[in-house]
C-alpha positions in Angstrom: 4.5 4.2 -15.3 3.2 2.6 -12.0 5.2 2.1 -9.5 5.8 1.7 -5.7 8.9 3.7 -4.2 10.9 3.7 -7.6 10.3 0.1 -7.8 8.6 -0.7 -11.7 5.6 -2.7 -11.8 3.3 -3.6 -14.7 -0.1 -2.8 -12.5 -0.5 -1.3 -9.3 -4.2 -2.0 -8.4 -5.6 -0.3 -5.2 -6.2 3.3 -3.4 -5.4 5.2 -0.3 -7.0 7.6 2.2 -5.7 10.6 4.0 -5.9 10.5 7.4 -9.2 11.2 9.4 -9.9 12.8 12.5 -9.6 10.4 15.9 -12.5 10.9 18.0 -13.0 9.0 21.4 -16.2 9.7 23.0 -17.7 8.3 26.6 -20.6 8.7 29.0 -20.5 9.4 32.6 -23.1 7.2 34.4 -25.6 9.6 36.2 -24.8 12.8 34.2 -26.9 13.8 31.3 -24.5 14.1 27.6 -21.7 12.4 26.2 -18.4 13.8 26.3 -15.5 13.9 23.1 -12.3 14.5 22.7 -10.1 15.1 19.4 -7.2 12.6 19.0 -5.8 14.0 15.7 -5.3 12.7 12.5 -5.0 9.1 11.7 -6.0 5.8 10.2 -5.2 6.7 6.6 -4.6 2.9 5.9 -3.4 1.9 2.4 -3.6 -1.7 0.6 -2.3 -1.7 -3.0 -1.8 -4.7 -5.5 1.5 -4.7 -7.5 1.7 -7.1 -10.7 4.8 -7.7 -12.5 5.2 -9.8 -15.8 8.9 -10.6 -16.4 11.0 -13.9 -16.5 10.9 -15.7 -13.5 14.4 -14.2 -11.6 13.2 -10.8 -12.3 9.9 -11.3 -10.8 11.7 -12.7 -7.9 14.1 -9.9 -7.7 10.8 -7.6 -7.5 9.5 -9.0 -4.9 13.2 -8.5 -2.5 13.4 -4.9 -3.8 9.5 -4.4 -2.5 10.4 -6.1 0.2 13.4 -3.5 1.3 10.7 -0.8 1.5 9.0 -2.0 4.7 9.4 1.1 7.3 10.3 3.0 4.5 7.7 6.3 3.7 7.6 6.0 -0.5 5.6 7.3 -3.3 2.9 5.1 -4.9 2.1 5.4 -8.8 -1.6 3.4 -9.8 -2.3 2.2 -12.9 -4.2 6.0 -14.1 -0.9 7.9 -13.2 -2.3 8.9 -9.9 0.6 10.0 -7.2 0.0 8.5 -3.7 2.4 10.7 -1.3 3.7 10.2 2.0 2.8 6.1 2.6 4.9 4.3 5.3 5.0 0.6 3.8 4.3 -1.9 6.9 4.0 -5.2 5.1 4.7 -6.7 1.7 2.8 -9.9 1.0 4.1 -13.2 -0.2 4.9 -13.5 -3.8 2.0 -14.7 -5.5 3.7 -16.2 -8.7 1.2 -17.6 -12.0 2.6 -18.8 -15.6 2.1 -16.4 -18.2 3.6 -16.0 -21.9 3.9 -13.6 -23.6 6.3 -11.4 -25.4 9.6 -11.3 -23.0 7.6 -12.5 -20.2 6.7 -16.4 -18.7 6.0 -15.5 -15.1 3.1 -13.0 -13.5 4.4 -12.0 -9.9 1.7 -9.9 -7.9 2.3 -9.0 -4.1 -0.2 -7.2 -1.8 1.8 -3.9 -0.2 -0.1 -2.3 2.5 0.6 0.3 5.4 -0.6 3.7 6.1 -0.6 7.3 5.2 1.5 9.5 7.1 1.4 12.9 5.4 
């Protein structure tokens, strides 16, 4: 079931990538060549979309608990089943909040969750 760090969602739209290698190169006027140097690993950025559909106060009560994970390093579960490891949440969108009936359900919630990868 998808999911971001334990929380349930209905959908959970998006991908991440693994860090990359930092690479900061420069030129020193009058000298032939360019010079690099390795920085390490970084900018594995992640933006997912979660999508609940429940009654209104559960969708609400979503968006708080997905809120409490900002600074937190969590799991992510997409819609295939995929396991995204190891992603530091830095900021939980605004609730974006539609009408939508169906069985048990009158409200779609869907927030943008996005950081980066940090294993």
């Amino acid at each position: 079931m998808a999911g971001v760090g334990g929380v349930a969602c209905s959908m959970v739209k998006g991908s991440s990538r693994g860090p990359s290698q930092r690479v900061e190169t420069w030129h020193v006027p009058g000298l032939s060549g360019q010079a690099g140097l390795l920085l390490g690993f970084s900018d594995g950025d992640f933006a997912f979309r979660a999508v609940l559909y429940d009654v209104h106060s559960n969708v609400v009560a979503w968006h708080q608990a997905l809120q409490a994970l900002q600074g937190a390093v969590v799991s992510i579960v997409d819609d295939f089943g995929g396991t995204h490891g190891g992603c530091l949440v830095v900021r939980v969108g605004e609730l974006e909040r539609r009408a939508a009936f169906g069985p048990g359900y009158d409200t779609r919630g869907e927030v943008t969750v996005e950081g980066v990868k940090v294993a």
